[in-house]
C-alpha positions as CSV (number, residue, x, y, z in Angstrom):
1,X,76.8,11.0,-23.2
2,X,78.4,8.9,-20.5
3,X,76.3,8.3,-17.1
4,X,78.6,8.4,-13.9
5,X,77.8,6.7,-11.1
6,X,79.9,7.1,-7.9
7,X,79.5,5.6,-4.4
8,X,81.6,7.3,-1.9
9,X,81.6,7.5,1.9
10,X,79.1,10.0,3.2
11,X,81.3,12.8,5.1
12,X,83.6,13.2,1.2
13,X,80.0,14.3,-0.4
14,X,80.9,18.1,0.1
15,X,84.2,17.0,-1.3
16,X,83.4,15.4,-4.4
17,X,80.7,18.6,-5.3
18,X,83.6,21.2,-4.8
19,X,85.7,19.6,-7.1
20,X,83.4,19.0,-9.3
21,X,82.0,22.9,-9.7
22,X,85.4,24.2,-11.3
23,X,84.4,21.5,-14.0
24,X,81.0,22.9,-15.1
25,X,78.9,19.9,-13.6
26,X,75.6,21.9,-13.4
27,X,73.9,18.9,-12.0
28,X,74.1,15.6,-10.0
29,X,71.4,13.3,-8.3
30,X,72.6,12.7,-4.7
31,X,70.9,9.5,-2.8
32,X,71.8,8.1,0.4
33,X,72.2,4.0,-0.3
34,X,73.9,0.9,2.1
35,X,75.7,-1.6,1.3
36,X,79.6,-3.4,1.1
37,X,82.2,-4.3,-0.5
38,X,85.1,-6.1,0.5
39,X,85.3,-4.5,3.8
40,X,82.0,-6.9,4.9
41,X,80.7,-4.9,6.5
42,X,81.9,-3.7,10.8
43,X,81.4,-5.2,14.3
44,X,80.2,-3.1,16.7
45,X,79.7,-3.3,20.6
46,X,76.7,-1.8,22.0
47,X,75.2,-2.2,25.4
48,X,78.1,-4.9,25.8
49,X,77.3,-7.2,22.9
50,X,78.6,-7.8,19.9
51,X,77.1,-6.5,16.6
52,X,77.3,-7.1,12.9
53,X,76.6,-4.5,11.0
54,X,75.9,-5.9,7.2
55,X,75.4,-3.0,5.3
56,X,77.3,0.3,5.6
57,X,75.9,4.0,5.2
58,X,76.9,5.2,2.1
59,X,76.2,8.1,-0.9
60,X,75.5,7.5,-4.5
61,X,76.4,10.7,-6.7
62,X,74.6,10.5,-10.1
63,X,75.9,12.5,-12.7
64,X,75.1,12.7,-16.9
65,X,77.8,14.8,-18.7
66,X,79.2,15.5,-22.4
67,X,81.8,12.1,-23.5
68,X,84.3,14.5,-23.7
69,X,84.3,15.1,-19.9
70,X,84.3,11.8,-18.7
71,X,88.5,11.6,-17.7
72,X,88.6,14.5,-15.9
73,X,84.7,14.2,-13.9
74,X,85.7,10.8,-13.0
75,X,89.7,12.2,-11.4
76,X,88.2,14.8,-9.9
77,X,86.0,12.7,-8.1
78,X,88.2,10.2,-7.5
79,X,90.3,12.5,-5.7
80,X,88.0,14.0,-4.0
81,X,86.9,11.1,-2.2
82,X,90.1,9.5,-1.3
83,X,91.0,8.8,1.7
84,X,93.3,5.7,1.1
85,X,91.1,3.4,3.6
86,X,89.0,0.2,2.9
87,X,85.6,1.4,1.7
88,X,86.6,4.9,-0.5
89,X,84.1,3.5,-2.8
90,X,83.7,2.6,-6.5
91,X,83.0,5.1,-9.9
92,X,80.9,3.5,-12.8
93,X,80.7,4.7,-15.8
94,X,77.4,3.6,-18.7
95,X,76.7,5.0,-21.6
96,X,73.3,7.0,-22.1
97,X,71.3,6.9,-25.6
98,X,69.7,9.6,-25.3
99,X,68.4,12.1,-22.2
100,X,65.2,14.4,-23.2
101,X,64.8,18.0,-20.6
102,X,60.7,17.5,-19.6
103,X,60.2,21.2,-19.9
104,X,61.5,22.2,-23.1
105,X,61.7,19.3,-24.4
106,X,65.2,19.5,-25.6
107,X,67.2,16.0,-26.5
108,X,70.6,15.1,-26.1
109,X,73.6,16.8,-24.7
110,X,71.4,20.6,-24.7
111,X,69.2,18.8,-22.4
112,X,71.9,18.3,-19.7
């Protein structure tokens, strides 16, 4: 099982979940994070000064799926969330030992 981790701007969130449906994803944890990357961050005037703004809204999307998905979960999302602009974001991907459903107790990929 592969863990896929994907930080993308907020407003491509509705993207990224449409084309991930057609895929079977049943499931993904969503979590609204800040940070930057080589973009530094932005300047912004308000009030008439000058601000820095350090850390930059952002989304995380979470998702655990099957090895065998893992090309095509992390295209899709990587088109998804394109928008050929400093700051589209970044797609990790870990491995998982083992993932256990609390209800029925079920391990491994039937607990996804």
């Amino acid at each position: 099982m592969k863990l896929v981790t994907a930080i993308i701007k907020p407003f491509k969130l509705d993207d990224v979940r449409e084309a991930l449906a057609p895929l079977g994803i049943q499931g993904l944890t969503v979590s609204e994070v800040k940070g930057f990357g080589r973009q530094r961050g932005q300047t912004e005037i308000y009030r008439g000064a000058e601000y820095r703004i350090s850390f930059l809204p952002k989304i995380k999307v979470e998702i655990v799926i099957k090895d065998d998905m893992e090309d095509m979960v992390v295209e899709a999302i990587a088109t998804a969330a394109h928008t050929g602009k400093i700051g589209d974001g970044k797609i990790f991907v870990s491995d998982i030992s083992r993932a256990v459903r609390i209800r029925t107790k079920e391990s491994g990929e039937s607990a996804l």
